[in-house]
C-alpha positions, -999 to 999 in steps of 0.1 A, spaced: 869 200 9 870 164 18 880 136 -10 854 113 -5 870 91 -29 899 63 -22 914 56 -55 913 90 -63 882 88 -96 861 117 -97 821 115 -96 827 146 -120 834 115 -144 800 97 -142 790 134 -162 789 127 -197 776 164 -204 781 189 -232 771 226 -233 744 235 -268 714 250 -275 677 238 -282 641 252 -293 624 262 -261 589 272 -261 575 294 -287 604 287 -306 633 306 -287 668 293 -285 681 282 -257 708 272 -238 713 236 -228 730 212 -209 725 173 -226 748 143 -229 748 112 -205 747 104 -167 759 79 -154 740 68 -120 740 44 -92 701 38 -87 690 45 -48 655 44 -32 642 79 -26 637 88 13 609 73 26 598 50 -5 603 11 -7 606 8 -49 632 25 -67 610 38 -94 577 58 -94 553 64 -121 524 90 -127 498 99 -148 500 140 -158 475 157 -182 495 166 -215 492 173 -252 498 151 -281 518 163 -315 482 173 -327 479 197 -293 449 171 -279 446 169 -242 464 133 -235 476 117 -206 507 110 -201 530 87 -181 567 99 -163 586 74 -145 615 92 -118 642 73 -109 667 88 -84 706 86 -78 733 103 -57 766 121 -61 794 132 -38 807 163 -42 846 162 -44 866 192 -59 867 177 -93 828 171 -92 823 207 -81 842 220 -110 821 198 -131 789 217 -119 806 252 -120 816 248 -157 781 234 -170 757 251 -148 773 281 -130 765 277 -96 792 265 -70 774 229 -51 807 228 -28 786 240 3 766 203 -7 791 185 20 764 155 21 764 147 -19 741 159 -47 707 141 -51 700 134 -94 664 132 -101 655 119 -139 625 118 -157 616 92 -186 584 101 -204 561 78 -218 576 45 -240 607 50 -225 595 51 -189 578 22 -195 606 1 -210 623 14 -179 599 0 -155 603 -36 -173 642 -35 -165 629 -28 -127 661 -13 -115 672 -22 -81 696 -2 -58 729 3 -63 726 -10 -101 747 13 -126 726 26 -155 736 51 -179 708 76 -188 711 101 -226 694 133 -215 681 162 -235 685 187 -204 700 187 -169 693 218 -146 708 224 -113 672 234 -91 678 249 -61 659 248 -31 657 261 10 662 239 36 646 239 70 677 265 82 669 285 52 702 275 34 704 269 -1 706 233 -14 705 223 -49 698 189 -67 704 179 -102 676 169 -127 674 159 -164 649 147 -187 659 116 -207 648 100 -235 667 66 -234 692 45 -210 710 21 -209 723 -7 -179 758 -9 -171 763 -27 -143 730 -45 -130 726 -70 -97 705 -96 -119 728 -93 -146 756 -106 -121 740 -128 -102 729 -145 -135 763 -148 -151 779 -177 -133 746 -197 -140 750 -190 -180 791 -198 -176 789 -229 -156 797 -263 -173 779 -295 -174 782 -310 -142 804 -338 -138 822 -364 -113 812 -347 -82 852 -327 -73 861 -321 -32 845 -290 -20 863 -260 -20 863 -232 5 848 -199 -16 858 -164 -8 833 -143 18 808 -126 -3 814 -93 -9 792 -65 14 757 -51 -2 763 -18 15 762 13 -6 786 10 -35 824 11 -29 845 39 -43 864 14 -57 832 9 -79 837 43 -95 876 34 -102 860 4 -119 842 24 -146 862 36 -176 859 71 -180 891 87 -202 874 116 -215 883 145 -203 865 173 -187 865 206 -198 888 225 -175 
């Protein structure tokens, strides 16, 4: 399989994941996958916003009927060896026939949704997202081939690495202006393309995985 990755860092390393076991429905145990993902935000195929939020019918704590909000936000993962590991070891299924990457697809439910929408993620930002549960869904493609896609429920995030975050930092770090100074050539601006691999190398991520 391919390294898609220059310097080497693993997308198996954006999984901040731990195997345990919660109360399912009616009270059985279960197994679970939960932790942390971290996620470069995308646009999904065909939509213009990188968020979308719905109204479903639900139940409150008291089992009333209630509507409820869910805001999805989607990301993207290649698959390199390490990665595939990853998968193998926390959900049991082998993604390395996923040559194109591995679509993530989280959920935020209700006040946490909401506070998501108010951040207003925008492609390519870095957020880290704590999840309850991940599952590995698989699904058949047009050929009939399996393909599978990761998704998780969380129940809070947090941004790591955000375009207006950045573009607002030499503002708050700039000094009073002074004597006007000679103009000085500035470096060509760095592309907007889909993030670098050298953005991956960027994160630090020492833990190690469990294999």
């Amino acid at each position: 399989m391919a390294n898609n990755n220059a310097n080497n860092t693993s997308n198996a390393y954006m999984l901040k994941l731990t195997k345990g076991i919660a109360k399912g429905k009616g009270g059985a145990i279960v197994d679970v996958v939960h932790g942390g993902l971290k996620l470069f935000v995308r646009k999904p195929y065909g939509s213009q916003t990188t968020l979308t939020m719905r109204e479903v019918d639900g139940r409150d704590r008291d089992g009333n009927p209630t509507k409820r909000k869910v805001v999805n936000v989607e990301g993207f993962y290649h698959t390199d060896e390490t990665f595939v590991k990853a998968i193998q070891y926390f959900f049991g299924k082998d993604v390395s026939s996923e040559t194109r990457g591995l679509t993530v697809r989280i959920a935020l439910w209700d006040k946490a949704g909401e506070r998501l929408m108010k951040f207003d993620p925008q492609e390519k930002d870095l957020y880290m997202f704590f999840i309850r549960e991940a599952h590995l869904e698989e699904f058949q493609r047009r050929d009939n081939s399996v393909g599978y896609s990761l998704t998780a429920t969380a129940f809070d995030f947090e941004p790591i690495r955000t375009q207006k975050r950045e573009n607002a930092a030499p503002a708050q770090n700039a000094a009073p202006a002074q004597n006007a100074a000679p103009a000085q050539a500035t470096a060509p601006a760095q592309s907007a393309n889909v993030p670098a691999y050298d953005d991956y190398a960027a994160i630090d991520d020492s833990e190690d995985l469990p294999f």
